[in-house]
N, C-alpha and C positions, 0 to 999 in steps of 0.2 A: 934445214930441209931434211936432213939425214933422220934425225928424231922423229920430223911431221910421218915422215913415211914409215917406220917403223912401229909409230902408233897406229896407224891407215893399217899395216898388216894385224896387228895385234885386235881391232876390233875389227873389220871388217866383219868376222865370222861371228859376232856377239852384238850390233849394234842392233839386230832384228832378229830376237829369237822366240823359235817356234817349239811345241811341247804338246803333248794330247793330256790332259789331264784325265785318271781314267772316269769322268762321272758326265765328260762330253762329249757330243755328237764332233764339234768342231774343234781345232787347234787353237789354244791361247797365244797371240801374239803380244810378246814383250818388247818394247819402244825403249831405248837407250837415249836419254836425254839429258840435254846440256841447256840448262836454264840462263838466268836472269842473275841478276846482282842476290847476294843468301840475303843479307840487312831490307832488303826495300818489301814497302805493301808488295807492291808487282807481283813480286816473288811467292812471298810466305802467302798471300791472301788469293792471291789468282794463281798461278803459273803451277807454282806446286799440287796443288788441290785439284784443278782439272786433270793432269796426269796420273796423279794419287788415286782418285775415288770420281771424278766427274764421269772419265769417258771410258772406263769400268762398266760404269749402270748405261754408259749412251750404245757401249756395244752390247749390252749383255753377258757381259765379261769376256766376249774372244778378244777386247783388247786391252794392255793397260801399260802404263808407261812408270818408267825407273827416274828420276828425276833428281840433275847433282847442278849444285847454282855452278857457275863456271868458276868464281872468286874462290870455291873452296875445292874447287879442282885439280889446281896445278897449272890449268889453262892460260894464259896471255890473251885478255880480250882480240888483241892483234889477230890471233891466229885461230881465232876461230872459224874463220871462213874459210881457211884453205883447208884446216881437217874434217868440214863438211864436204867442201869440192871430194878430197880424199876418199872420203866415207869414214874417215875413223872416228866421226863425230855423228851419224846417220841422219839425227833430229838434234836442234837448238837452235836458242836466241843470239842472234848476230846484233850487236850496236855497231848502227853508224858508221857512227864518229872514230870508233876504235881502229873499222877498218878501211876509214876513208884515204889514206896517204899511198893505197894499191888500187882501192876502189872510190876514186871520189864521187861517182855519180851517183851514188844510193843519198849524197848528202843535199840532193840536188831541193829537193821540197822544206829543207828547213837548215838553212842556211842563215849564218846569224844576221838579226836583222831584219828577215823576212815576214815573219807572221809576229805579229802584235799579240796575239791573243789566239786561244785556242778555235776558233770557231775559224780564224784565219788559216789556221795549221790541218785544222779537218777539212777544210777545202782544198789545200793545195796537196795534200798528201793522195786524194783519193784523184787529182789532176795528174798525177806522176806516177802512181801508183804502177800502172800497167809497162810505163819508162822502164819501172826498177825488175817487174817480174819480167820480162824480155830480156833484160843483161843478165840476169843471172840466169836464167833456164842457157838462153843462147852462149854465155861465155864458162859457163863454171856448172853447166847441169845442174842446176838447183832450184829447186820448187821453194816458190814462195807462197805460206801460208798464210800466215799472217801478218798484220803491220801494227805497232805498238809505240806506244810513247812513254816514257817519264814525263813527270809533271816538267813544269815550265823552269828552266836554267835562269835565277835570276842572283844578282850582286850582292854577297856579302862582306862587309868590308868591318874593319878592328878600329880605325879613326872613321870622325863624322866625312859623309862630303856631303853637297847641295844639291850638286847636276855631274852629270858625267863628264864636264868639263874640268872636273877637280879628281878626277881618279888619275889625271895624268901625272906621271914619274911612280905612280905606285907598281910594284910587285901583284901581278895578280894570277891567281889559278886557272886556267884554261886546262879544255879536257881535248882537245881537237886543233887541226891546223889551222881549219880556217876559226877559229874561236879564239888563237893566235892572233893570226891579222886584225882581228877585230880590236883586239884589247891594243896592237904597239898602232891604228891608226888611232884609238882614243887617248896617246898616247904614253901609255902605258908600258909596264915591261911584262912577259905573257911568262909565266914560270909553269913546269908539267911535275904534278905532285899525284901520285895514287892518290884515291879515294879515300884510303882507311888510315892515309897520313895526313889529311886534311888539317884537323885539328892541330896537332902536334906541330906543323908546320906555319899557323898560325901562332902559336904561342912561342915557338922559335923566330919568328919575325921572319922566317923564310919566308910568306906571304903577307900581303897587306889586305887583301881581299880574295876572295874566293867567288866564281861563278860553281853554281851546284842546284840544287832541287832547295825548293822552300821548305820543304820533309823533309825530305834527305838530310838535308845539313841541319834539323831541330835534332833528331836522330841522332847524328853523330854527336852533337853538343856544341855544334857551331853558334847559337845564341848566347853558350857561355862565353867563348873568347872573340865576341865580336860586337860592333855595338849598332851599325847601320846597316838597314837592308833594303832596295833599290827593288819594285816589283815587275820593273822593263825585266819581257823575258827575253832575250839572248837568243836561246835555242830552245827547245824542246827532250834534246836526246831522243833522236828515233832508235826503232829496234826493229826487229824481223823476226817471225817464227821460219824457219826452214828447214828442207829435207834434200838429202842426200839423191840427185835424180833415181838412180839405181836401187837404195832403199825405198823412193816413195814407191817406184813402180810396182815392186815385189808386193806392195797392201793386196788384197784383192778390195774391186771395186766399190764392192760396197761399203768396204771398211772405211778406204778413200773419203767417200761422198760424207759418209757419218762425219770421220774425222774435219770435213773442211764446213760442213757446215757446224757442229758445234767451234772450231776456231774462232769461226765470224761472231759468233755470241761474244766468246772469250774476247777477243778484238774490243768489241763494244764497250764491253763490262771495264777492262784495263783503260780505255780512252774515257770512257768517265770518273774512274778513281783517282787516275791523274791530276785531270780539270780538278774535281774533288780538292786531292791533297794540295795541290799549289795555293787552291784558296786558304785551306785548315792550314797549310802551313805557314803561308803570311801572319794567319793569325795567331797562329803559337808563337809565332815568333817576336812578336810587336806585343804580345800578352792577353791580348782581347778572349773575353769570358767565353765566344764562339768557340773556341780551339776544344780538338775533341781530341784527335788522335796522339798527340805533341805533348812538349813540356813549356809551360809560359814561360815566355823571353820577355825580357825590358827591352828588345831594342828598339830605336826610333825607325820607322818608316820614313824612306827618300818620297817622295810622288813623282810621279814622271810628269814632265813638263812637254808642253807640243816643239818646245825647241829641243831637246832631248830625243825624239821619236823624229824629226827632220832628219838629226845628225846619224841616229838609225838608217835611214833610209838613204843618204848621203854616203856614208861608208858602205855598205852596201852595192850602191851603185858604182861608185869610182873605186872600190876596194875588194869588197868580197867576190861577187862578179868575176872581174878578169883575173883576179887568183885563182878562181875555181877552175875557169875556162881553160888557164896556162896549165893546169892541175891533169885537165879532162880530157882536154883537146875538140875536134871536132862533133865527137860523138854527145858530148856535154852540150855544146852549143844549139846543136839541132834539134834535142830532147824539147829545151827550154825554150827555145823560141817558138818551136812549136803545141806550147802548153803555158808552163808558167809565164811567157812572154806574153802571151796572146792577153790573158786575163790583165797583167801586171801595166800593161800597154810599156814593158820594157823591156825591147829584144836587144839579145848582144849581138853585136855590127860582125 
């Protein structure tokens, strides 16, 4: 905590800086930003670029943003959220999952299990949405701009299986707690390996499979050391654009409204690249002549079976559910029964 706070002094005075250039009527404001994963589309194809040169031309240059991935930061995804609450972080993307073990409710819309498919994810997340922007304005001053996704978290595994009823006693990747639970109720063993040790940890037999992005891991080279891939999505990986209450205020207005309505584009655009990539990357990875952005993989495609998507749904209800709840506590309960419960016709007691 000693550190968090010493960063919080150290940018405080630079995460929002202001300058007159002399050839304008108004002041240029500089945005200090803390991105996304540096490897993913996300990043390089959207996240960067909007900061870079988009909202440059959307303000007519009073505003433009500085923009560093968090992975090549120094940063601890963990701790992203608390150096925003700080301000020593003003603007950046928050995962999740990263910081669901202080914050579990932000995981409340994509919870493994939950959504089948993206269209399922896009409905529940804009049902919760408003859940997630109230706890964090209300508990941590923090403005929530945007809501964002990675493509869909699905199974990659180094031996064959059939059904998910054969990944049990395997070793497998999980990026989250509750994505833990999931894998020791399929009974499995849930191992927590960074991102950029994926691979390596595979070829070290540390893991037997991996949960990750159907990109993401063509990307890393997960099609080289692994030979089955499973397209049941798991999770999604949600994210958040947010702002520092304190720093959003200081925008003037107009700047604001620019800023949030170009987001919601940004928003859009990232929620279709995602959909996009999980599909391209199924198929890079099975080899199919479709695959654009990827490198063709031989591996075999699992199909999901309707007894497979029960035992989804099943673990979920008797599993994920009242972990999240024991996690969340009250305030968790009421969110979802009053939202995803309503829809799901499954409120927790």
């Amino acid at each position: 905590m000693r550190r968090l706070l010493i960063a919080a002094i150290a940018f405080l005075s630079t995460g929002l800086a202001w300058y007159m250039p002399g050839h304008t009527a108004e002041p240029e404001i500089t945005l200090r930003i803390v991105g996304g994963l540096a490897g993913q589309p996300v990043y390089t194809a959207k996240e960067a670029p909007f900061w870079q040169s988009r909202i440059v031309a959307a303000t007519g240059g009073r505003l433009k943003g500085e923009i560093s991935a968090f992975d090549r930061s120094g940063i601890r995804p963990e701790e992203m959220m608390k150096l925003i609450h700080l301000g020593a972080m003003p603007f950046g993307t928050v995962q999740f999952a990263s910081v669901s073990l202080f914050e579990p409710m932000l995981l409340g819309y994509d919870l493994p299990g939950l959504n089948p498919d993206f269209a399922s994810l896009r409905a529940r997340a804009a049902a919760f949405r408003a859940t997630i922007e109230t706890r964090l304005r209300t508990q941590y001053d923090i403005e929530l701009l945007a809501v964002y996704t990675y493509p869909a978290q699905v199974m990659f595994c180094a031996e064959p299986f059939a059904d998910l009823s054969q990944l049990a006693g395997r070793r497998i990747r999980a990026s989250s707690a509750a994505m833990s639970h999931m894998v020791e109720a399929l009974g499995a063993l849930p191992v927590r390996v960074p991102f950029a040790h994926i691979v390596d940890s595979v070829r070290r037999r540390v893991v037997d499979c991996v949960v990750t992005g159907a990109m993401s891991g063509n990307i890393l080279g997960l099609h080289r050391v692994t030979t089955h891939i499973s397209p049941i999505a798991f999770t999604f990986g949600p994210m958040a654009f947010v702002a520092n209450g304190t720093a959003w205020r200081k925008l003037p207005k107009d700047l604001q409204d620019i800023v949030r309505a170009e987001l919601t584009k940004l928003e859009a655009e990232i929620w279709d690249q995602s959909e996009h990539d999980t599909r391209d990357g199924l198929a890079c990875n099975i080899g199919q002549r479709s695959c654009v952005a990827g490198d063709r993989g031989t591996m075999k495609l699992v199909s999901a079976s309707a007894t497979d998507e029960r035992r989804m749904q099943d673990i979920l209800r008797d599993v994920i559910l009242p972990d999240w709840i024991a996690r969340c506590g009250e305030p968790c309960r009421s969110a979802w029964n009053e939202t995803l419960g309503v829809e799901l016709h499954m409120s927790i007691p």
